[in-house]
C-alpha positions in Angstrom: -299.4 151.4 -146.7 -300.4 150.6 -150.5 -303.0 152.7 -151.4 -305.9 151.1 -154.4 -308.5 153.2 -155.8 -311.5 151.1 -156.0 -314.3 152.4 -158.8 -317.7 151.1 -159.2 -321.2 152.1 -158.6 -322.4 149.8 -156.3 -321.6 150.2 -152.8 -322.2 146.9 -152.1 -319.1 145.5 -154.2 -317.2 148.3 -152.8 -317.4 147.2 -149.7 -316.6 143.6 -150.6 -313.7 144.3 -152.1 -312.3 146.6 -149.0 -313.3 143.3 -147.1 -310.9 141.5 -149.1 -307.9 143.9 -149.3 -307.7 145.8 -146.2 -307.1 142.7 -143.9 -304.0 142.4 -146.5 -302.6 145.9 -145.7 -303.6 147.8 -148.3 -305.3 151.0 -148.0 -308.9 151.2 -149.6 -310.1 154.5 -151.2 -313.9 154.1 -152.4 -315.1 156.2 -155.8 -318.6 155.9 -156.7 -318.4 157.3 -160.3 -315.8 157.6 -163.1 -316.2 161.3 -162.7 -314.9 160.9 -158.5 -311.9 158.6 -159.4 -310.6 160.9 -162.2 -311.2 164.1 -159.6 -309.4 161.4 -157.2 -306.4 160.4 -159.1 -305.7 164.3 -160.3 -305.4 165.3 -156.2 -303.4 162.5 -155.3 -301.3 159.4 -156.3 -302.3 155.5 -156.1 -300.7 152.4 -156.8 -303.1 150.8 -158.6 -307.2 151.4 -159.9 -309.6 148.8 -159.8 -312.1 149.5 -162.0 -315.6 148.7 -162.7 -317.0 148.7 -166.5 -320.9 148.8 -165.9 -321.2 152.5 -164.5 -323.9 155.2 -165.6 -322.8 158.7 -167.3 -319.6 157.4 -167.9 -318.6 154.2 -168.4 -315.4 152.0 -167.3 -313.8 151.9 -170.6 -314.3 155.9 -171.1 -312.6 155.6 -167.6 -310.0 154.0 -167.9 -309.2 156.0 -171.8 -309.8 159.4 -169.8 -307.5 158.6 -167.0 -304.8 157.4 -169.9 -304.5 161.1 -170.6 -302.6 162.0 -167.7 -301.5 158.7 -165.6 -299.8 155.6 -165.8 -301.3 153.8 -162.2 -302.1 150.1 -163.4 -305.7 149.2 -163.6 -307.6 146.0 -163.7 -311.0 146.2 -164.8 -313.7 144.1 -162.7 -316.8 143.1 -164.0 -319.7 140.8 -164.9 -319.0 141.1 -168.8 -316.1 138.2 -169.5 -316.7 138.5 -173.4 -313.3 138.5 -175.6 -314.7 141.7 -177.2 -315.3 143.4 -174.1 -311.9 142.2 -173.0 -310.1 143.8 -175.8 -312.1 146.7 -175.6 -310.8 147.3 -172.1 -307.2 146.3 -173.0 -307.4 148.8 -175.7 -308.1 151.7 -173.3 -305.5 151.3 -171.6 -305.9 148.6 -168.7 -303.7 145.9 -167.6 -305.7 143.2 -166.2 -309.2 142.1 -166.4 -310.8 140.1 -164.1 -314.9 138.7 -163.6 -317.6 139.0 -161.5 -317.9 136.9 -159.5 -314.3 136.0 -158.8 -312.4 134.5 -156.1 -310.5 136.4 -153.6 -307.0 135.0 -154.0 -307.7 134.7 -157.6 -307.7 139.3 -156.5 -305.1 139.3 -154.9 -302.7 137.1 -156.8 -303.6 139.7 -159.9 -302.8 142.7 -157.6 -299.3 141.5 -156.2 -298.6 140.5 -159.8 -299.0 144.0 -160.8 -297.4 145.6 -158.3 -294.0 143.3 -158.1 -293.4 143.9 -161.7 -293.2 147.6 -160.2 -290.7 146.6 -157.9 -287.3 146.7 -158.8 -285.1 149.8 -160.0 -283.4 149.8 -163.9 -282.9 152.7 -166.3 -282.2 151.8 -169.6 -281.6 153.9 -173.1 -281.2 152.9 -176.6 -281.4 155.6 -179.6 -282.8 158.2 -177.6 -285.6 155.9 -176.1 -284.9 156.5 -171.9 -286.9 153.6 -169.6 -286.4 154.3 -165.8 -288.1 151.7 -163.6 -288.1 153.7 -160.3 -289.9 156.4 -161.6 -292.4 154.3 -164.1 -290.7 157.3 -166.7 -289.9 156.4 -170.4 -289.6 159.1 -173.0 -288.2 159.6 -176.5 -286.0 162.1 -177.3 -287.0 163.7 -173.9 -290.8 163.3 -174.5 -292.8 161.2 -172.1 -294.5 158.3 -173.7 -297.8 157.4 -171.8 -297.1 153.9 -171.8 -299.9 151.2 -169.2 -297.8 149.3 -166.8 -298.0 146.5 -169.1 -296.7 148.2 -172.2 -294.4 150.1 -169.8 -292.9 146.7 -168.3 -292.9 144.8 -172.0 -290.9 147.6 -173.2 -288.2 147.6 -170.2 -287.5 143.3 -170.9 -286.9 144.2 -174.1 -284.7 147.1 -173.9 -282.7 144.3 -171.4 -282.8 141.3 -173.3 -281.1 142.3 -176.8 -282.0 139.3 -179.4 -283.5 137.1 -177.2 -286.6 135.5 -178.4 -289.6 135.6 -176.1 -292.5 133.2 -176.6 -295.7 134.3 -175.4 -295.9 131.7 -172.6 -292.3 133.5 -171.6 -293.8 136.8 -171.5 -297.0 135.7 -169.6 -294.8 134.3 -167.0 -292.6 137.5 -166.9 -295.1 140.0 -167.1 -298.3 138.8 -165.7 -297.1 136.2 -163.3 -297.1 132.3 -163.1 -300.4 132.3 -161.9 -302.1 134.5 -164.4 -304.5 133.2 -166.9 -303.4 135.8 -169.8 -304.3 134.4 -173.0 -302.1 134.9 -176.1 -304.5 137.3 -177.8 -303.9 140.0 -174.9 -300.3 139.9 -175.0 -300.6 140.5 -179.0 -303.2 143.2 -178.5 -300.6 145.2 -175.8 -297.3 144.0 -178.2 -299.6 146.3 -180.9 -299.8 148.9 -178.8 -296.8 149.3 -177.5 -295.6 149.6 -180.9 -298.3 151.8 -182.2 -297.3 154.4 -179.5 -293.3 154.3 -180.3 -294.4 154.4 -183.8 -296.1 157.5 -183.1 -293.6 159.5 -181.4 -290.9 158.5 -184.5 -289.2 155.5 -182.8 -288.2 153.0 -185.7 -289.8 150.2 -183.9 -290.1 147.8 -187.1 -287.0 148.0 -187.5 -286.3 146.8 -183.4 -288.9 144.8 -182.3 -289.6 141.7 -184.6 -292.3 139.1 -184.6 -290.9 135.5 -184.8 -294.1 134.1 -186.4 -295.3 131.0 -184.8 -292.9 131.8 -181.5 -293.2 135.4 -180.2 -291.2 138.3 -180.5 -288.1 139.5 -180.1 -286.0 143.0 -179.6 -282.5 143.6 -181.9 -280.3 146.8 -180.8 -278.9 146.2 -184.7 -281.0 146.8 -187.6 
């Protein structure tokens, strides 16, 4: 059983969403607060958050940045505010996906089986000290964990396998978010950024690994 923290201060939309994901095996645990689903996600593992931005006290964003400090678990923001700030802002702190109210149920789930089938398969990789392991969602420098978001976490493991191949950003949408996805290119520059800002960091010579090929994408070179 797949177990999804669901976040949001209405207990209305909680229910709704439980009435969209349980009938499709997955195990619903309800958090009214960011407060609850931190205090939730400290006592026990999940495989993904979905998160609501509009909360009082504390706020989705601050949510999503706090949780950030200690786990990995992909998180899609749901919400009524669909501007590009507001989407960056969430990207920024840390989630993966980003979806509106009011949405369409497969339009959901098609984001949450994205999410978790990039999770899927098994494949360790290391290159200069930088260690990726797939089955346990672990990648470190030197020994020290990077806190990576699935996203960055999965960007970083094509790379690391796909030495001086160019990726366009219609490429990396398709391998990273899913065929289905509506990704736009600004998010994949915005998690590209910090992806690199964290290796940066923790001393990785990233400029000198992962290039932008302007007007095309991006691309990884073992070779400086």
């Amino acid at each position: 059983m797949i177990e999804i923290l669901l976040v949001d201060d209405e207990p209305r939309m909680l229910d709704l969403l439980s009435l969209y994901l349980i009938p499709r095996g997955y195990h619903c645990i309800k958090a009214t607060s960011g407060q609850q689903a931190i205090s939730l996600l400290e006592q026990k593992s999940f495989r993904l958050v979905l998160l609501d931005v509009m909360m009082p006290k504390m706020d989705g964003w601050e949510t999503c940045r706090r949780i950030r400090e200690f786990s990995s678990v992909p998180i899609i923001m749901v919400t009524a505010r669909n501007q590009m700030p507001d989407i960056v802002q969430g990207l920024k702190q840390g989630a993966d996906d980003y979806i509106t109210k009011p949405f369409h149920e497969e339009e959901l789930l098609a984001r949450i089986e994205a999410i978790l089938r990039r999770m899927h398969n098994h494949l360790k990789l290391e290159f200069k000290g930088l260690f990726w392991d797939e089955l346990r969602h672990l990648a470190s420098f030197h020994g020290k964990e990077l806190i990576l978001t699935p996203i960055e976490f999965s960007l970083l493991g094509l790379f690391l396998n796909n030495n001086s191949y160019v990726f366009s950003r219609e490429q990396l949408i398709e391998r990273i978010w899913g065929t289905e996805s509506d990704t736009e290119d600004r998010t994949v520059d915005s998690h590209i950024r910090n992806l690199r800002d964290k290796l940066r960091k923790v001393g990785f010579p990233i400029e000198q690994h992962l290039k932008t090929v302007y007007g095309i994408g991006y691309r990884w070179m073992n070779e400086e």
